[in-house]
LUMKOLBA-181642 format. One record per residue: x, y, z of N, C-alpha, C in turn. Coordinates in steps of 0.05 Angstrom, whole numbers, plus 5000, padded with zeros to 4 digits. Layout:
<pts>
{pt {X Y Z} {X Y Z} {X Y Z}} ...
</pts>
This chain:
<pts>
{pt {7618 4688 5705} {7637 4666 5704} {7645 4657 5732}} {pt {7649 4678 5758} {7654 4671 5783} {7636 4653 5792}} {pt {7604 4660 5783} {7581 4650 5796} {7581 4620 5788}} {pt {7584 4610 5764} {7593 4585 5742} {7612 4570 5761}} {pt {7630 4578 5762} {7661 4566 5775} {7660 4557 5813}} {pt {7631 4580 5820} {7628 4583 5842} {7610 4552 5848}} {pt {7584 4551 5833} {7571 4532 5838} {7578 4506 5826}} {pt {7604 4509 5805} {7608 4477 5805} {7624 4472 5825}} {pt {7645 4493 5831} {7656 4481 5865} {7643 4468 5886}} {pt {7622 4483 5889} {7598 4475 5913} {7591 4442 5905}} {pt {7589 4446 5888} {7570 4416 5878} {7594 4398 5872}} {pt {7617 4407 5865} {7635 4386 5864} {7648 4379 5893}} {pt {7649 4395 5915} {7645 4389 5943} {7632 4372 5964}} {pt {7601 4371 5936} {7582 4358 5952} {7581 4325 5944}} {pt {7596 4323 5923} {7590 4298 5912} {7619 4280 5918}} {pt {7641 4295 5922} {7671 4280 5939} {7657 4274 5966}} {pt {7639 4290 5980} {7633 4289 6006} {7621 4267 6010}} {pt {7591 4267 5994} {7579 4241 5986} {7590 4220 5989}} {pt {7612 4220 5967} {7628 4203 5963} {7655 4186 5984}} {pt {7655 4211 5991} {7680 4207 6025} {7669 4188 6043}} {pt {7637 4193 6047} {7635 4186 6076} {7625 4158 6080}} {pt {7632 4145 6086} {7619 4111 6094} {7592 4120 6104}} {pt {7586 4089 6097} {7561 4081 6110} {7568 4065 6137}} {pt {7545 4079 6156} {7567 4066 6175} {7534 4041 6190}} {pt {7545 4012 6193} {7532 3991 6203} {7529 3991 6224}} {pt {7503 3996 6243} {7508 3991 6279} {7491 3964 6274}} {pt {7498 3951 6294} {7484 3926 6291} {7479 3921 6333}} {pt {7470 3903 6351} {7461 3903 6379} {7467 3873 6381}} {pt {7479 3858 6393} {7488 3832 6393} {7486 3816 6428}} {pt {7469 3813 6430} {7457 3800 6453} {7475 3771 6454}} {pt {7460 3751 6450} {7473 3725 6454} {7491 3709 6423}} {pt {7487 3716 6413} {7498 3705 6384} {7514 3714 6370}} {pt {7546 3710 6386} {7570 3722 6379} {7569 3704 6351}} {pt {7563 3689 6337} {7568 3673 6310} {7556 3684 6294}} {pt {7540 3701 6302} {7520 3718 6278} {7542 3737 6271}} {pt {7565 3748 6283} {7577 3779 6272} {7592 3766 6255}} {pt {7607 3748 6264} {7625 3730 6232} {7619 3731 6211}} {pt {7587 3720 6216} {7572 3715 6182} {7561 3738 6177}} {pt {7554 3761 6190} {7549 3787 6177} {7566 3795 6163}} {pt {7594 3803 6172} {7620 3810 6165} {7621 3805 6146}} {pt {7622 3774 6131} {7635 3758 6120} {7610 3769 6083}} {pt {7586 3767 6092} {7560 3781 6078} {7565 3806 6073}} {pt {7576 3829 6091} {7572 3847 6080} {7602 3844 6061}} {pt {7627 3837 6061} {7650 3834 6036} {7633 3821 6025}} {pt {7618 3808 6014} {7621 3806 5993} {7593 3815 5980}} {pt {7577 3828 5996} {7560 3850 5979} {7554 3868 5981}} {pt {7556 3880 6004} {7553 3913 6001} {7573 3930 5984}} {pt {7551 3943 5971} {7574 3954 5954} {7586 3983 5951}} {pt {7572 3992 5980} {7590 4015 5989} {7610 4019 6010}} {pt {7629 4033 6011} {7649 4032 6028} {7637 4043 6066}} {pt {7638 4019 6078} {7630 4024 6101} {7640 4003 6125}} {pt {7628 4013 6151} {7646 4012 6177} {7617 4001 6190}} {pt {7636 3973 6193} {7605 3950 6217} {7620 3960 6247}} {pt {7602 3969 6260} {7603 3964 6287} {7581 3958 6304}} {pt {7590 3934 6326} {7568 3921 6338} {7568 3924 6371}} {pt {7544 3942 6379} {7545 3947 6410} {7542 3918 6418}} {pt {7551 3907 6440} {7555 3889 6451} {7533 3892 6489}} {pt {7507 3880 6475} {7489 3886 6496} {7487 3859 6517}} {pt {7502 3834 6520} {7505 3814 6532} {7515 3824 6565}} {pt {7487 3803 6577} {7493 3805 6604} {7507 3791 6615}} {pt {7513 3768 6607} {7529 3752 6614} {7557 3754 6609}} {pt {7584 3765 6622} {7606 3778 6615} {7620 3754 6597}} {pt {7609 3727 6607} {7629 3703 6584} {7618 3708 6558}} {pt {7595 3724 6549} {7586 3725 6525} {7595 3746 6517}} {pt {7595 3766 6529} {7610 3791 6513} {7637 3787 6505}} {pt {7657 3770 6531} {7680 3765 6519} {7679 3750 6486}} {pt {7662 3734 6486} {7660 3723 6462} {7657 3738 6434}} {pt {7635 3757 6443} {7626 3779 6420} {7660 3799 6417}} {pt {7666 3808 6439} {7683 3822 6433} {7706 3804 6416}} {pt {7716 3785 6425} {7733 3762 6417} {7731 3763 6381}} {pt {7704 3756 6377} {7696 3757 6345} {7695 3779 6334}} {pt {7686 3793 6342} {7691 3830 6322} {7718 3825 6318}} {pt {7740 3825 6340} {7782 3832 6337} {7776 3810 6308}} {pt {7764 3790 6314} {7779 3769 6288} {7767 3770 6263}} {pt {7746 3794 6266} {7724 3792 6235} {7733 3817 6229}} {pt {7758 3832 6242} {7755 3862 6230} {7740 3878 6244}} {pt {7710 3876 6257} {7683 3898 6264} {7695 3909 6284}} {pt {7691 3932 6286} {7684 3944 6311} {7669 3940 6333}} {pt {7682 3939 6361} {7665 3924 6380} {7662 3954 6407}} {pt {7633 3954 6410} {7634 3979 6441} {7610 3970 6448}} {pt {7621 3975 6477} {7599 3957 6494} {7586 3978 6507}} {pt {7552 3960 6504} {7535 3979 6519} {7532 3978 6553}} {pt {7529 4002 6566} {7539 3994 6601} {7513 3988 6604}} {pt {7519 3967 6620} {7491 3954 6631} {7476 3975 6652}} {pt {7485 3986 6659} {7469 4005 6683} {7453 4025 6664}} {pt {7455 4017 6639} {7434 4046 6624} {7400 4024 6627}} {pt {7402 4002 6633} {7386 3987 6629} {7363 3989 6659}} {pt {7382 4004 6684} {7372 4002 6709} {7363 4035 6714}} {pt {7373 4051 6702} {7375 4081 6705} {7334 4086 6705}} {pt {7326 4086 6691} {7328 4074 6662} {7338 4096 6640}} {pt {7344 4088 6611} {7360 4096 6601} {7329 4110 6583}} {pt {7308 4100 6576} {7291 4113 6567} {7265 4113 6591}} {pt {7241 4129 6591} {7224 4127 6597} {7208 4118 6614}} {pt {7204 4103 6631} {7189 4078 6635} {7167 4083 6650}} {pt {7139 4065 6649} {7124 4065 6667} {7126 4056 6694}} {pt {7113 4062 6712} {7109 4039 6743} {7109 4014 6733}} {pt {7125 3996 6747} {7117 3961 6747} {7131 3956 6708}} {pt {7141 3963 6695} {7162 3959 6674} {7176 3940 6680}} {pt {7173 3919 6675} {7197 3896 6679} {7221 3912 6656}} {pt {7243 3919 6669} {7266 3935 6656} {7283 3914 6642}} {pt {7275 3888 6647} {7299 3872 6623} {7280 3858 6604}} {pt {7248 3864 6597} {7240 3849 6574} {7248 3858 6556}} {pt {7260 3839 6538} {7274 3839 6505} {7262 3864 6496}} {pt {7248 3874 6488} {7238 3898 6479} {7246 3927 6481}} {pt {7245 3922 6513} {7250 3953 6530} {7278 3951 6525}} {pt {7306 3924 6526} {7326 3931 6521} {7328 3932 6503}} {pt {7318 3920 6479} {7320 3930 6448} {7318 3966 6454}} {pt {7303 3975 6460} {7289 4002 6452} {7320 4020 6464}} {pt {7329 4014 6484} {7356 4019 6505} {7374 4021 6481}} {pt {7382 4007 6474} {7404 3994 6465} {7411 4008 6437}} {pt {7380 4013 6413} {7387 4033 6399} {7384 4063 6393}} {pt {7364 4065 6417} {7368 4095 6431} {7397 4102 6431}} {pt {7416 4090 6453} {7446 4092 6460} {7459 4087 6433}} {pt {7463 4076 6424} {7478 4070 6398} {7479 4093 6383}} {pt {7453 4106 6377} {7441 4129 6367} {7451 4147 6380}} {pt {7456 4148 6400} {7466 4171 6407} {7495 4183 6419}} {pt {7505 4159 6423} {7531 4160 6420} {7547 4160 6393}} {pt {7537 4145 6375} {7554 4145 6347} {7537 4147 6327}} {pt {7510 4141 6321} {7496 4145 6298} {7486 4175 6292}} {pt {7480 4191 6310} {7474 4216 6302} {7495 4229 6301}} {pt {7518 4222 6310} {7541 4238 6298} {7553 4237 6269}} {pt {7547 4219 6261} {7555 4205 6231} {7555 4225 6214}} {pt {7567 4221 6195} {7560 4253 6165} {7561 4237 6149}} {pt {7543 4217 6150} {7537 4209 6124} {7513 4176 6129}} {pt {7505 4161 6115} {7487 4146 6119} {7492 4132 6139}} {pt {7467 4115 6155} {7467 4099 6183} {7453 4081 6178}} {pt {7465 4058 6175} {7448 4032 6165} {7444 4019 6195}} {pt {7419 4013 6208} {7413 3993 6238} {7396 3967 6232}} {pt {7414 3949 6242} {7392 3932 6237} {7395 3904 6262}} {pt {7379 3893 6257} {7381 3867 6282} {7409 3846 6274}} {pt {7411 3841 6291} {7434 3819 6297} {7433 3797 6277}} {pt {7413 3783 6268} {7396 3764 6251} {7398 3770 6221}} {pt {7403 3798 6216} {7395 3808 6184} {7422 3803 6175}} {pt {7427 3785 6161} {7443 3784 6135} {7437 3781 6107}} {pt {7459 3803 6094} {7466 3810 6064} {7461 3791 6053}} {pt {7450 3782 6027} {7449 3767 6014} {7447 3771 5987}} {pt {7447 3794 5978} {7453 3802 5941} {7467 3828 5948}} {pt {7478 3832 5922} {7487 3858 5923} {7469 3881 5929}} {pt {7481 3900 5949} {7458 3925 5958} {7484 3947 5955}} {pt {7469 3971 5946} {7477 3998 5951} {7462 4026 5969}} {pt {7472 4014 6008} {7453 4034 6013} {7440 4065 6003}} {pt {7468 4077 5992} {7468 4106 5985} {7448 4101 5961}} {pt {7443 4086 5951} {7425 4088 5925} {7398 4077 5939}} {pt {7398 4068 5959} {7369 4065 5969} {7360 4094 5986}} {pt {7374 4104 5989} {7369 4129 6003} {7373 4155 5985}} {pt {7374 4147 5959} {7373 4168 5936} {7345 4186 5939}} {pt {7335 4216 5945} {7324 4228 5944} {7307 4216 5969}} {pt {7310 4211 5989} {7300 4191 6013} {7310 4209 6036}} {pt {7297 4208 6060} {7320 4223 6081} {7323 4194 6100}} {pt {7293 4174 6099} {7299 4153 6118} {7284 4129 6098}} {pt {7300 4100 6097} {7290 4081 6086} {7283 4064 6109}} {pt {7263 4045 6115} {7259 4032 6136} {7230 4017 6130}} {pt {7234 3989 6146} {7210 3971 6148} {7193 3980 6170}} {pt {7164 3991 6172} {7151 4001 6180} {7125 3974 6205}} {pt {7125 3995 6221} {7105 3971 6238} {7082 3988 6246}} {pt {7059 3982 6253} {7040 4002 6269} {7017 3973 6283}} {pt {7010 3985 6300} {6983 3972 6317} {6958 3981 6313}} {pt {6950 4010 6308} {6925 4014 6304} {6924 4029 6281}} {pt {6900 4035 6261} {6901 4052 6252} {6910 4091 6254}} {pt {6929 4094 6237} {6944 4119 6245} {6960 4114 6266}} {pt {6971 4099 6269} {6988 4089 6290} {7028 4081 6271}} {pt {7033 4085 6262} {7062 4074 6241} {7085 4085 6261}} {pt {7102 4065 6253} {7134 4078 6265} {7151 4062 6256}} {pt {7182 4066 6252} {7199 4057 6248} {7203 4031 6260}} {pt {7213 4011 6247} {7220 3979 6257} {7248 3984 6260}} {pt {7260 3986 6291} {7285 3987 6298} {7303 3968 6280}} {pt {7288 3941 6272} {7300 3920 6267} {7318 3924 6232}} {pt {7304 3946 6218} {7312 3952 6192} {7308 3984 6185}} {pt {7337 3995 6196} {7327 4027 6181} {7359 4032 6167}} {pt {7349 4053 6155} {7372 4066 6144} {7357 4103 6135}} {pt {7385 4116 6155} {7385 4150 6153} {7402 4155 6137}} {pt {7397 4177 6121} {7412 4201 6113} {7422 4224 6133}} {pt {7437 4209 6149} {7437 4229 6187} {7453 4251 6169}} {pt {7463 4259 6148} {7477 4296 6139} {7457 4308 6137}} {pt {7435 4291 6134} {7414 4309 6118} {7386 4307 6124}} {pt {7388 4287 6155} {7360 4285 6168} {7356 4312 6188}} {pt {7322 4318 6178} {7317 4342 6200} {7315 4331 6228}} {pt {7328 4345 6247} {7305 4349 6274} {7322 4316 6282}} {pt {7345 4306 6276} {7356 4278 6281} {7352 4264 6311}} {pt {7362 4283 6320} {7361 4284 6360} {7342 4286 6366}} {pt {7312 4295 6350} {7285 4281 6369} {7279 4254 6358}} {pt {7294 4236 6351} {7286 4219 6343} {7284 4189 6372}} {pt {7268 4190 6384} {7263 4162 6402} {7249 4142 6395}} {pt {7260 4121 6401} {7258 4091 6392} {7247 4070 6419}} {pt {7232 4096 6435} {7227 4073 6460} {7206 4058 6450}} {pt {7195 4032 6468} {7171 4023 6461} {7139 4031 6479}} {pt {7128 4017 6481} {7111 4033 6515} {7079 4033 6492}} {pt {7069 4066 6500} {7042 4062 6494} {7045 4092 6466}} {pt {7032 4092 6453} {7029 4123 6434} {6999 4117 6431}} {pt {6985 4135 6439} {6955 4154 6447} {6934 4125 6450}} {pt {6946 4111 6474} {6931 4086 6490} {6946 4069 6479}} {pt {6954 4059 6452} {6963 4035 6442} {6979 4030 6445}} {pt {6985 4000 6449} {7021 3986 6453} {7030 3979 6435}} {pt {7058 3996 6439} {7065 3993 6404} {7101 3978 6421}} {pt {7113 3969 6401} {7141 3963 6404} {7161 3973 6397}} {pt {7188 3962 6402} {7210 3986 6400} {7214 4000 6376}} {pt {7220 4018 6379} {7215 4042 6355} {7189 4055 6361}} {pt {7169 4046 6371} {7140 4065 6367} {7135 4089 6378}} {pt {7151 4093 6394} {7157 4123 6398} {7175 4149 6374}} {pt {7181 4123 6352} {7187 4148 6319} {7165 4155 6318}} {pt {7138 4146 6320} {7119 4150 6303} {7108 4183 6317}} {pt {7118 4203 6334} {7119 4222 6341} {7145 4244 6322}} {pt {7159 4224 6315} {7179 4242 6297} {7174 4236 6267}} {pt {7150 4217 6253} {7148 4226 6230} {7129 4254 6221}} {pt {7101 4243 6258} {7083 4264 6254} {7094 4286 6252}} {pt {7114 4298 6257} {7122 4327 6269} {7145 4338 6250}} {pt {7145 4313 6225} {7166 4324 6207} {7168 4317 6179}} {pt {7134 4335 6176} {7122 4336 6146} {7138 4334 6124}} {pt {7167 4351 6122} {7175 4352 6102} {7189 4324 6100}} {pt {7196 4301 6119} {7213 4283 6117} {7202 4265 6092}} {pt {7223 4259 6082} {7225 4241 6050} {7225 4210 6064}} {pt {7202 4190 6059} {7201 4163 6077} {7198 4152 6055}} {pt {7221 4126 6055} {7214 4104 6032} {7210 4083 6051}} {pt {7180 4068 6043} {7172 4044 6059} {7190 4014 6051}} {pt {7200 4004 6059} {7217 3977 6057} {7201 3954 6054}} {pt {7197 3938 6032} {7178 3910 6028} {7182 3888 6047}} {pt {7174 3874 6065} {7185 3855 6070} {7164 3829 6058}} {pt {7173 3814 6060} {7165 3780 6051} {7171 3767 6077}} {pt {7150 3748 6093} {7147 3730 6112} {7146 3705 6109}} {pt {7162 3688 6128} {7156 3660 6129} {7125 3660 6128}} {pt {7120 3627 6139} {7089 3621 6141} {7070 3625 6107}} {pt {7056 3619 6113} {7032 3628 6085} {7044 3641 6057}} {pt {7050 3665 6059} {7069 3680 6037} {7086 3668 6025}} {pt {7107 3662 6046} {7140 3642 6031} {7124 3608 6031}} {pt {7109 3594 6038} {7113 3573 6033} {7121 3560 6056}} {pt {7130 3568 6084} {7149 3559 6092} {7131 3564 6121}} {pt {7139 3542 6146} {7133 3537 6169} {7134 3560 6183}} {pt {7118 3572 6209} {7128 3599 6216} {7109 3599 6240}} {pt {7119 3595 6265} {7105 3583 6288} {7087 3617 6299}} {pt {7089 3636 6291} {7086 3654 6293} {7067 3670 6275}} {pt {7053 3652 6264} {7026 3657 6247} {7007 3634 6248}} {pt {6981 3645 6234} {6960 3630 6245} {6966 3606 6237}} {pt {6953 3578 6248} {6959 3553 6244} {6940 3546 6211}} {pt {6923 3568 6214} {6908 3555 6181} {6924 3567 6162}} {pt {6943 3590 6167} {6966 3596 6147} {6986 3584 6137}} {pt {6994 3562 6168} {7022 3550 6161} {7015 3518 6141}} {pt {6988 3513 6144} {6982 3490 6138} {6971 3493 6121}} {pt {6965 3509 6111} {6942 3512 6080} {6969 3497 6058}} {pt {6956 3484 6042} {6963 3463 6021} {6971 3478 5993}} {pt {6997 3489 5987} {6992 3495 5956} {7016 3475 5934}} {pt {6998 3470 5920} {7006 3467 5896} {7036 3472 5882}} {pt {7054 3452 5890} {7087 3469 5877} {7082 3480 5855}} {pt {7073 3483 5830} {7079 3499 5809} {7064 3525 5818}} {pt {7036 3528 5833} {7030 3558 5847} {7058 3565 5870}} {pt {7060 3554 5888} {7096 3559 5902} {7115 3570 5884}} {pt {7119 3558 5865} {7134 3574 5843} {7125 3596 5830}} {pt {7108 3599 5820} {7096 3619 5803} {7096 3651 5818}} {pt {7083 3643 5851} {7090 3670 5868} {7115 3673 5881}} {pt {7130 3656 5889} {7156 3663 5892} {7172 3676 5865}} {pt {7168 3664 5856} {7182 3689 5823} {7175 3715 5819}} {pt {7141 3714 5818} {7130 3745 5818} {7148 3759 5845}} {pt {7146 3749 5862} {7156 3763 5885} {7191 3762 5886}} {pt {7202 3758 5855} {7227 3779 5846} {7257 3744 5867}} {pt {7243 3721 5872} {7263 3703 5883} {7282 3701 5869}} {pt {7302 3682 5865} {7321 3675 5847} {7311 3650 5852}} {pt {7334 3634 5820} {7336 3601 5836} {7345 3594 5868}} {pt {7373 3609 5870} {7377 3595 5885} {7356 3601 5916}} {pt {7346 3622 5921} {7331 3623 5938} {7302 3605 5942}} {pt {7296 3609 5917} {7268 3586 5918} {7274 3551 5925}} {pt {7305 3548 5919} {7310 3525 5929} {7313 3519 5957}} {pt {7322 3545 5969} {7321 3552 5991} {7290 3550 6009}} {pt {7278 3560 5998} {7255 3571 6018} {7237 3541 6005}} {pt {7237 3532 5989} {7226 3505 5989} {7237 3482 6012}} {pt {7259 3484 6027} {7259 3464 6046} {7252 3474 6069}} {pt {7233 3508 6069} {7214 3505 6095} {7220 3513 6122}} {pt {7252 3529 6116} {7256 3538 6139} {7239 3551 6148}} {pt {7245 3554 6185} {7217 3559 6207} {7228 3598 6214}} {pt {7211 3605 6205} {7211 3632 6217} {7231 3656 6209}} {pt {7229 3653 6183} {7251 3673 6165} {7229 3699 6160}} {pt {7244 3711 6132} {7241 3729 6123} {7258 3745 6105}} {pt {7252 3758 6077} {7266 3769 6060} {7255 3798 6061}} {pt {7270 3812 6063} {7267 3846 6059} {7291 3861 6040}} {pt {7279 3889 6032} {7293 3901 6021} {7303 3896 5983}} {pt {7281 3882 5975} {7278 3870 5959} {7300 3852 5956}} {pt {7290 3833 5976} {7296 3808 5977} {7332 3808 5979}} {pt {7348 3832 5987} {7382 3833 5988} {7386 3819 6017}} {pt {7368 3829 6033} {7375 3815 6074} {7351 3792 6069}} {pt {7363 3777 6090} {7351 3750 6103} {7349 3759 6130}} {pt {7336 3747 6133} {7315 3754 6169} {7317 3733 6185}} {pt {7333 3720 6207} {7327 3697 6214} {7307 3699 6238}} {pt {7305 3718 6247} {7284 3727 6267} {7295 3712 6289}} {pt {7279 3723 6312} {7277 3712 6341} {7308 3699 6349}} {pt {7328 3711 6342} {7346 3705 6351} {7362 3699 6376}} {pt {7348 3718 6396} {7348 3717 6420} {7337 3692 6437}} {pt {7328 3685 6424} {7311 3664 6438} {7289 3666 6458}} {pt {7273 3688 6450} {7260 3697 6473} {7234 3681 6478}} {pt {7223 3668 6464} {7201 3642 6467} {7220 3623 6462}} {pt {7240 3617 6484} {7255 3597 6491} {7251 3564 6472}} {pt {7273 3560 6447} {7261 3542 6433} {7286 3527 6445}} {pt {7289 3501 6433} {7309 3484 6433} {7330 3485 6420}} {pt {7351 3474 6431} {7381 3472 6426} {7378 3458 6393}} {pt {7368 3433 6398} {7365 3421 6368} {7344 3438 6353}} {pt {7332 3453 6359} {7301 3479 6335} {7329 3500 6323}} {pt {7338 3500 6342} {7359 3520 6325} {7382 3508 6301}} {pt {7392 3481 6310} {7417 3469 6301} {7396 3461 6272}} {pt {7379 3444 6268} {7362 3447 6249} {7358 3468 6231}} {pt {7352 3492 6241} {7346 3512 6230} {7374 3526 6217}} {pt {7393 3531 6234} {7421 3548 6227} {7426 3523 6198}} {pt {7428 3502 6194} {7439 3484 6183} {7425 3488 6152}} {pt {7410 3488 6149} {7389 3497 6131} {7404 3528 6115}} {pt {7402 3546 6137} {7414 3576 6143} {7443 3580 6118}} {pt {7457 3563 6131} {7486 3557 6128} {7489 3539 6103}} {pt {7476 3522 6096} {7471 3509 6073} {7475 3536 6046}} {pt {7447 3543 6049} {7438 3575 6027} {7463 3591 6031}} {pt {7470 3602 6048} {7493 3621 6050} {7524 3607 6035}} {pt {7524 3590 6039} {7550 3579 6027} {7538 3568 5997}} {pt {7508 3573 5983} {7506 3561 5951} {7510 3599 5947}} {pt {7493 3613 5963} {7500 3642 5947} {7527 3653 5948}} {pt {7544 3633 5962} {7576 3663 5961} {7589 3639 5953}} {pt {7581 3621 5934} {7598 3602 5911} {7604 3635 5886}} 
</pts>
């Protein structure tokens, strides 16, 4: 009877605990203090577990951080800033001749640090994702990470080559092995150039027992229907048929209101996670586009976001 009384305690321990601990959101916010608003604003009204957004504030420019910080006080988030000198140290790795501020290497910086100041401390799930990714249906991380230790959109360059996409993961950090070898630099793994995160791909090899659920994503260009300067030009221009446009956007699980969406062609999106985040990609602006490529684009953006949170 002790042993009975003993192990439903344990297990009723483990499931208040479960239950206690937030999921906690890091997110890396470079230039686009207007993106944490509309995250904020996405995750009320769909995440549907109890959790804590906080956004390192990686802006070099101090009038931009004031801004980022400015917007976290007024959206509720949590705001901690990353010190720029981890960027000069260097904070990971680097080879001879590393240009230390390409977008990449400070991506790789940025959630290294994050990670290790507040994500591996967590007792309970760690949702990371890019600045760009907003909520868009109802999601329950803890149920995506049901019998899972890590959920994440996966990238690789060569064969046997895979690693974590900084841009979309989520841990079970109570219950990930071996958490603290986990590096997210970018650089080379056995000759190949891989990008930020491709230095996980040494912490899945080395940790057989880890439970990996692969994350779907769906791409602008060819796949969605939709313009995507970032794929081949015979992809973006191949000709289909609206009732085939419809027929695979359905199979591939759309709604109305999204197919209404992705029929006017926005440039350089993306749906993941079955289809709950939107991807606006390249937010940074790092193939420097135009003031009006963007106002175009956000408008479009902003359109969809205000028919789904009718």
């Amino acid at each position: 009877m002790f042993k009975k009384c003993f192990i439903f305690g344990v297990l009723t321990a483990c499931v208040v605990h479960l239950c206690a601990a937030k999921v906690l959101i890091i997110t890396h916010s470079y230039n686009r203090p207007d993106f944490i608003e509309i995250q904020s604003v996405m995750f009320k009204r769909f995440m549907q577990d109890e959790y804590e957004f906080v956004v390192f504030s990686d802006a070099r420019d101090l009038g931009v951080d004031k801004e980022i910080k400015e917007t976290c006080i007024r959206s509720g988030v949590t705001y901690m800033r990353i010190p720029q000198e981890i960027h000069a140290r260097p904070y990971l790795k680097r080879e001879p001749g590393d240009p230390l501020h390409r977008p990449n290497i400070r991506h790789a910086n940025v959630v290294q640090y994050s990670m290790d100041v507040l994500g591996f401390n967590h007792d309970g799930p760690v949702l990371v994702l890019d600045s760009d990714m907003f909520l868009v249906r109802p999601l329950s991380v803890v149920a995506e990470l049901q019998d899972y230790h890590i959920a994440a959109c996966m990238r690789g360059t060569e064969p046997n080559i895979d690693y974590l996409w900084p841009g979309f993961m989520i841990f079970a950090m109570d219950r990930l092995p071996n958490k603290r070898t986990l590096n997210f630099n970018c650089g080379r793994v056995n000759g190949a150039s891989v990008d930020s995160g491709g230095h996980t791909h040494y912490y899945l090899k080395n940790n057989a027992q880890l439970k990996l659920k692969k994350v779907e994503e769906h791409f602008g260009g060819y796949e969605l229907f939709c313009p995507d300067r970032h794929m081949p030009m015979n992809a973006i221009d191949k000709v289909v048929p609206v009732a085939q446009q419809l027929e695979k956007l359905k199979k591939l699980g759309f709604n109305e209101k999204e197919i209404k969406f992705l029929q006017k062609k926005p440039d350089t999106i993306e749906f993941l996670c079955k289809n709950s985040f939107f991807h606006y990609r390249a937010a940074t602006n790092y193939d420097n586009q135009s003031v009006s490529y963007d106002k175009q684009k956000m408008a479009l953006i902003r359109e969809f976001f205000q028919d789904i949170l009718v």
